[in-house]
Structure formats: C-alpha cells, structure tokens
N, C-alpha and C positions, 0 to 999 in steps of 0.2 A: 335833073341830077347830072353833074358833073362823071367824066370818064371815072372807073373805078380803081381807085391807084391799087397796088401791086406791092403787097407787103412784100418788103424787106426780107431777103432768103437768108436766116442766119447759120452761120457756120454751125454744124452739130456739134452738139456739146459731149465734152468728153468725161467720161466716169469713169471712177478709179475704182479697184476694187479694195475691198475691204483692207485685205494685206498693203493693199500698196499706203494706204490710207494708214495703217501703223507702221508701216516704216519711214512715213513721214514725219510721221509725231515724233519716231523714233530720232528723227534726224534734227527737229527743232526744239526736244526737248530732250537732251540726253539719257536716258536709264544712267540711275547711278548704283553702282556693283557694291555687293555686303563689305567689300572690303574701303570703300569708299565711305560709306555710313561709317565703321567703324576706326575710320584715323579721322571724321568731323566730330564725330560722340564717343571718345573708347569708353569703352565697357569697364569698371573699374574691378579688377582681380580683386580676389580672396586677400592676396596679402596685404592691397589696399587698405582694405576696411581693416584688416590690423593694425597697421600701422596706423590709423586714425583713431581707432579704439579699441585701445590692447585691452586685451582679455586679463584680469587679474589672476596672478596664478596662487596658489596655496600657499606659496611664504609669502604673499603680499599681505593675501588677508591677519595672516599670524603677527606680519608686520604692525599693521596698523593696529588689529585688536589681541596687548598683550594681556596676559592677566593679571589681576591686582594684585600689588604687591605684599607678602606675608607680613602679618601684625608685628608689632614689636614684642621679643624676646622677651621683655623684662618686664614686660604688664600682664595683667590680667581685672580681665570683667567679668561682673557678674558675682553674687553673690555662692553658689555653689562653687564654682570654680577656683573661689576663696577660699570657702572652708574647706577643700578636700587638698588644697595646696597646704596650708597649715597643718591637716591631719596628716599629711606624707613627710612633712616637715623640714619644706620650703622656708626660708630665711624670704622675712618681710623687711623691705628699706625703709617703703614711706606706704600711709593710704590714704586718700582722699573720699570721703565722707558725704552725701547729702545732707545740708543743715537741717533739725528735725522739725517739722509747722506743723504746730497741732500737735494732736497723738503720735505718740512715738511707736519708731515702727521696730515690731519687737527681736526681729528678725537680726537688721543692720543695729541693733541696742546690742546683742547676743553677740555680735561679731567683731563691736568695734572694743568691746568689755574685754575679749579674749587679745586680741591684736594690744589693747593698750597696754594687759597684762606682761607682754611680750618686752615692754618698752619701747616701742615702735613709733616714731612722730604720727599722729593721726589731724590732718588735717580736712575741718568741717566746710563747705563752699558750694555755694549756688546750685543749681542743678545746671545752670548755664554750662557752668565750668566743666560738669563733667561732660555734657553733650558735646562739648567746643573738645576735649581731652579723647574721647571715646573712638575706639577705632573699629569695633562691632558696633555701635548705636543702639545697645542693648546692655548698657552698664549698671540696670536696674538699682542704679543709688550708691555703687561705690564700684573704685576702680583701685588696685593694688599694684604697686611698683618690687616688684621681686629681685633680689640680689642674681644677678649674672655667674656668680660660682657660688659654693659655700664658706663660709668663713670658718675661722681656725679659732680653737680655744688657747688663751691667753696660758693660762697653765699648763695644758696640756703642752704646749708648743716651748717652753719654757723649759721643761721637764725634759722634751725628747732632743733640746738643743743639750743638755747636761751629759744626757747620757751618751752622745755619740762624741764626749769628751772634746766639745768646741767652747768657745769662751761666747755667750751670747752676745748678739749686738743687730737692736732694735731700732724703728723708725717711731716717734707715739706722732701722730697729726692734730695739730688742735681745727676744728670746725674749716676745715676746706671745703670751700663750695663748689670750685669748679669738676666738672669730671676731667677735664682735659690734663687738669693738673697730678689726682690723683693716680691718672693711668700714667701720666710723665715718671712724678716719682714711684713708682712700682718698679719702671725701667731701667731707673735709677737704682734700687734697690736690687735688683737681679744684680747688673751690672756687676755693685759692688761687694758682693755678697753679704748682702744683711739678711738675716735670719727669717723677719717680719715686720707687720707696718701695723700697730693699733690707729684705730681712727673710735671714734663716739661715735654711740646710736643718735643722737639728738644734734640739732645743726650741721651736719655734714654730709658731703655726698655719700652714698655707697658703695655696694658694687653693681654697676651697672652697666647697660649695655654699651653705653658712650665711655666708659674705662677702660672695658675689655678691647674695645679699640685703638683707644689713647696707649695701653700700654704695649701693644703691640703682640700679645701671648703671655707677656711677664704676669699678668693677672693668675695665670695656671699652675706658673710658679712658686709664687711669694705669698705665703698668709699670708692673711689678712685678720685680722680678730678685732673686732668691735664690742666697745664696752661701754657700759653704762655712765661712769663718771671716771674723769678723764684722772682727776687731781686723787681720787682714792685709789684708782691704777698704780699712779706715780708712786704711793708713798708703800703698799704693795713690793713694786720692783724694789723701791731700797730695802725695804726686810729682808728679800731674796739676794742683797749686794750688789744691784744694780747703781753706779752713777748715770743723773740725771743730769744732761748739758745740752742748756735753749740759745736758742739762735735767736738775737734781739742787735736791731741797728746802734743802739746808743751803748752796748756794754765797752767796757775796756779792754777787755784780754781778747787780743787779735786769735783768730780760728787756728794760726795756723802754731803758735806757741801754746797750744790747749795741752793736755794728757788725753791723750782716747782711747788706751789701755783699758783692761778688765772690761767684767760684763757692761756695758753701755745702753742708756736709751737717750736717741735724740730728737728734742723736741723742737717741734716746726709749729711756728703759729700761721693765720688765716691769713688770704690774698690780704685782707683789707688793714686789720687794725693789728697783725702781727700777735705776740703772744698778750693773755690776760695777764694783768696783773697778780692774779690770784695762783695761775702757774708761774710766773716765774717766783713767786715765794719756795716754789716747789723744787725748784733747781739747784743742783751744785754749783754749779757757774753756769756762765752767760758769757756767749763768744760773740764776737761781729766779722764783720767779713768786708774790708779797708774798701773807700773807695774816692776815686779821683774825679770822677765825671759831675755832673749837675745835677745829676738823677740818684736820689739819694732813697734807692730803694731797689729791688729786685724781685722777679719772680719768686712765687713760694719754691716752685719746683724749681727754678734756677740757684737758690738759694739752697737750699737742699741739695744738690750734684753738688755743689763747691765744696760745701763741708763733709758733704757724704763719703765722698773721695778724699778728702786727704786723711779725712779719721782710718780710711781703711787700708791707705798706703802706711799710715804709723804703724796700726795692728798688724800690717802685714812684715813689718821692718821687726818687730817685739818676736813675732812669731818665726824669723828666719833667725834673731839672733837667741832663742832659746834652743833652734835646732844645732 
C-alpha cells in the first residue's frame, strides 16, 4: 500500500441564516407592492360596470313597453254591445254581418232585422273579414261602425232655420265616398255659413271618425241630416220653396252668373261619376265651373268651396242691400 494521501482541507462552508436567505430572494426576485398589482390589473370601479351595462331605469322600460293603443271610436263588437247601442240610441253608419251556413243564427237574425229596419247598409262577408276588421278578436259575428256625432233632422233643422228669421241654404251630397272629402266640405260649410249638409243613408260615407278629423271640429258645428232617398228629399224642399241648383261639368250657365238668392239647396254629385242622371232631372239649373287647364274635372270638395263661396258672397251682397 502506497503512502496515504491527505484529503484535501476544504475551506468551511458558510451558511446563511434563514433571514439572510429571504433577503436574498428578496433581492433576486423583487416583492411587488398592492399598488403595483393594481396599475398591472386595475380593479374595475362601480361606475365601470355602469357604463358597460346601464341599469335600465323606469322611463326606459315605460319606453320600450307602451300600452296598446285605445280601439277605434266609431266601432263596436260584439253582439250585446250592439244591442244596447241601439237601445240608448246610437246612430248606425254601416254593419258588417257573418254570412249565415247552415242554420241561422237566431240571435244576429234578430239584430240584423232591427238594424235593416233602421235603413242602415248591412253588409254580409266572410268571417275572414271580420277577424282581419276586429280589434277585440271577439266580434262574435258582427261588427258595427257608429256615427262619430249625432245627426240632425231634416225638418226639424229646416223649421229652427225659419224661425230665427234666416233664409235657409243647404248643402244635399249625392253618394260621397271618401271621408276626407266629406270632413273637407263640412269646413267648407262652416266657413261659409250654410245652415246644413244632407248626405244618404245608403252609398255614402257617414259620420265617422276619419271626418271628424278631415273637418277639423266643423263636424260639431254643421248638421248633418241623413236621409233615406236623396230624389224625394229634393222634391220635399221645393214644397217647402227651396231652389234646387247641381253642379254638372257640361252645363251652360257659368256658376258665377247663377241667382243664389232665397231658400237654396246645392247639390254636389260623387268623386267618381258626378251627379245621376235621375237628380239632375231634379234640379232647377245646372251650373259649371269654367276651366282652362287639361284636367277637365275637380275635386268634389274643391268643387264645392268654389261654388259654395261665391253663392254666399251673392246672399251676403242681397242681405246688405236689403239692410
């Protein structure tokens, strides 16, 4: 065996304490401070999350859900609500009917018998038609369109123009369909102070809630009087000494050389085919109203103002030269 070599004297090794040993760490891995975390991650505030998702407040939801809007004025559904309109004695325009299949149903039999009595257009149609019409979904087989004011009696109106010692002067409408038109001339009729406007119960608009708008309020003003036949009205007023003078495109005697003196009623035929034949049998004269353009034709209501007006500037000239 060789000499015995002589381990290696190593330097003593040196130990740290615990402390120093974290402030090493401390030193090679920095502590990072809550205010450090919180500019790498901010915390996102309260008003954050508002602004990200506002809270709906109580006029938003009122916003969004308003409530539906109230039935129309001039209808009515349902079979009771019919009869007790009639029984209070509500003016009917028009009714629309379920066609009867099968056994009739004795009920809307009873209802449309009294209504027709009335002279009221009654018109019979699908059950389609009234679902697609209905604005409760509960029209149980008929739906009624009700005059928007009450209408005024012919005579009566006639009478109370006598006695407050005015000289009457009338509007009579043959079969106007539009509403727009008859709430026009209404306006027209306030305007110029005509007394009242006859229209017919059959073919023609009423009064409805689309007139009461068209005329602007003149609807509250100006009878209205609806009558059964338009041509036994007419011959009626002349007993009473009414002249009768229609408004036709092809007459001769220009509107504005007319007489429009004494009791007066003037007759206005339909948008479409103007007056019948069988009224203007009816008539004292037959005015036209000149014209230059292409358009060989006018508003019913525009035709109406033109003549309405100048007949009431004559009556009004009559009337200052008797004063």
């Amino acid at each position: 065996m060789g000499p015995e070599r002589k381990k290696k004297q190593q330097p003593p090794k040196m130990t740290r304490s615990s402390g120093e040993k974290r402030q090493n760490r401390s030193a090679e891995r920095p502590v990072r401070r809550k205010s450090e975390f919180k500019a790498e991650r901010p915390v996102r505030q309260k008003s954050a999350f508002k602004a990200e998702r506002p809270v709906r407040q109580e006029a938003a939801f009122e916003t969004e859900r308003q409530p539906a809007e109230a039935g129309s004025l001039d209808r009515l559904e349902g079979r009771n609500p019919i009869f007790e309109a009639m029984r209070a004695g509500r003016s009917i325009n028009k009714l629309w009917i379920q066609k009867r299949e099968g056994k009739p149903d004795p009920v809307l039999t009873r209802l449309m018998n009294q209504v027709k009595a009335t002279g009221v257009p009654i018109l019979e149609v699908d059950r389609q038609v009234l679902d697609q019409m209905s604005e409760t979904h509960a029209h149980q087989g008929v739906i009624a369109q009700l005059a928007a004011h009450e209408y005024a009696d012919l005579d009566e109106l006639v009478a109370s123009i006598g006695e407050r010692g005015e000289v009457p002067f009338l509007l009579i409408l043959d079969e106007l369909k539009e509403s727009y038109n008859l709430g026009s001339v209404l306006r027209i009729a306030d305007a110029a102070g005509v007394h009242g406007v006859v229209i017919p119960k059959r073919r023609s608009v009423g009064l409805d809630a689309s007139v009461g708008k068209a005329s602007a309020g003149a609807m509250e003003y100006v009878p209205v009087c609806r009558v059964t036949n338009i041509s036994q009205t007419i011959e009626t007023l002349k007993e009473k000494g009414f002249w009768i003078t229609g408004t036709d495109a092809s007459a001769d005697l220009d509107y504005h050389e007319a007489d429009w003196s004494g009791p007066l009623a003037i007759l206005i035929g339909s948008e479409e085919s103007g007056l019948s034949p069988v009224l203007k049998k009816h008539c004292d004269f037959l005015v036209s109203i000149p014209m230059q353009g292409h358009v060989n034709s006018l508003n019913a209501a525009v035709a109406t103002g033109i003549v309405v007006f100048e007949a009431a500037k004559q009556r009004r000239q009559n009337l200052n030269r008797q004063v």
